[in-house]
N, C-alpha and C positions, 0 to 999 in steps of 0.2 A: 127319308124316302126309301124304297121298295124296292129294287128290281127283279122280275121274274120269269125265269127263259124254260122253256117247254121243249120236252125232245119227247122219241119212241115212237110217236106214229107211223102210219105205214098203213099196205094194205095184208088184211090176213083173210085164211078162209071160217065161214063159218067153223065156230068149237075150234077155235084157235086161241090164244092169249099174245095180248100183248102188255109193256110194262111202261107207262106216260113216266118221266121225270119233269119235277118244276124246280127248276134252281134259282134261289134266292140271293141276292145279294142287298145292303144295305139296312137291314134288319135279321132278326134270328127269326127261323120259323118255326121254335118252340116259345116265341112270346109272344103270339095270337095265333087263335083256328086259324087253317090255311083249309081252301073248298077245290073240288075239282068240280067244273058247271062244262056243259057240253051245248050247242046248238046246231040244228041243221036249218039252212036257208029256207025262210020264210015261216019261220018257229020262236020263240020266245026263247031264250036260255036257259035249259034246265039245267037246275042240281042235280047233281050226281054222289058228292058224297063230302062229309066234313071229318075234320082232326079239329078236338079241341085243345086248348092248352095244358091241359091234364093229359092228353091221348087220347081222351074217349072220342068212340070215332060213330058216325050215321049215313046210312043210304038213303038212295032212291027207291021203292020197292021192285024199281024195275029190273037192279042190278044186285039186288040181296042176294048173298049166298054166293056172286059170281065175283064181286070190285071187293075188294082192300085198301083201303087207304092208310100208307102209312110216312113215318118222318125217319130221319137220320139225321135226327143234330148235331152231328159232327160233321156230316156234309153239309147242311144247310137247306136241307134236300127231301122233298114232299114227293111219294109214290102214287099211282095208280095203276095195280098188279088187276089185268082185267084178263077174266077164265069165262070159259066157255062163250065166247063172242059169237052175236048173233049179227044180223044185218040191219036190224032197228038197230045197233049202237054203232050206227056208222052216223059220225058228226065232225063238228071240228070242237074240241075240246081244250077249255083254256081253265088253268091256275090262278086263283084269287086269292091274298092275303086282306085278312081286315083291318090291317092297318091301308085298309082303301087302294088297292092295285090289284091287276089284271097282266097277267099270260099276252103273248102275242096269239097264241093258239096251236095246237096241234094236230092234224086233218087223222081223221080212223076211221080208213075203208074196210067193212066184212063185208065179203065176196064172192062167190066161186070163180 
């Protein structure tokens, strides 16, 4: 089994950055893609961005050029380095491993 705990949220202002941590416990998370999916209330969950097991990594096109996603296999540990933050990417955003688990979630208000 999986465990996956979510931090970094907060609120920022538009053209701000912030940086999501998903910490893993119970599995490595250089031995399956690990996704960052985002939802806002009364929305579907959307993807946001994957890390495969090689590193190769994919956006949304909504966040191209702006989200990173990256890992620290030595921590355990799946980023979301997110730049120039707008007020569409205000959600609550949770951490997935495919080894079948899910993030409690982490709330990203942009705002003035």
């Amino acid at each position: 089994q999986v465990q996956l705990v979510e931090s970094g949220g907060g609120l920022v202002q538009p053209g701000g950055s912030l940086r999501l941590t998903c910490a893993a416990s119970g599995r490595l998370v250089k031995d399956n893609a690990m996704s960052w999916y985002r939802q806002v209330p009364g929305k579907q969950r959307e993807l946001v961005a994957t890390i495969t097991r090689a590193g190769g990594t994919s956006y949304a096109d909504s966040v191209k050029g702006r989200f990173t996603i990256s890992r620290d296999n030595a921590k355990n540990t799946v980023y979301l380095q997110m730049n120039s933050l707008k007020p569409e990417d205000t959600a609550v955003y949770y951490c997935y491993s495919f080894f079948d688990a899910w993030g409690q979630g982490t709330q990203v208000t942009v705002s003035s």
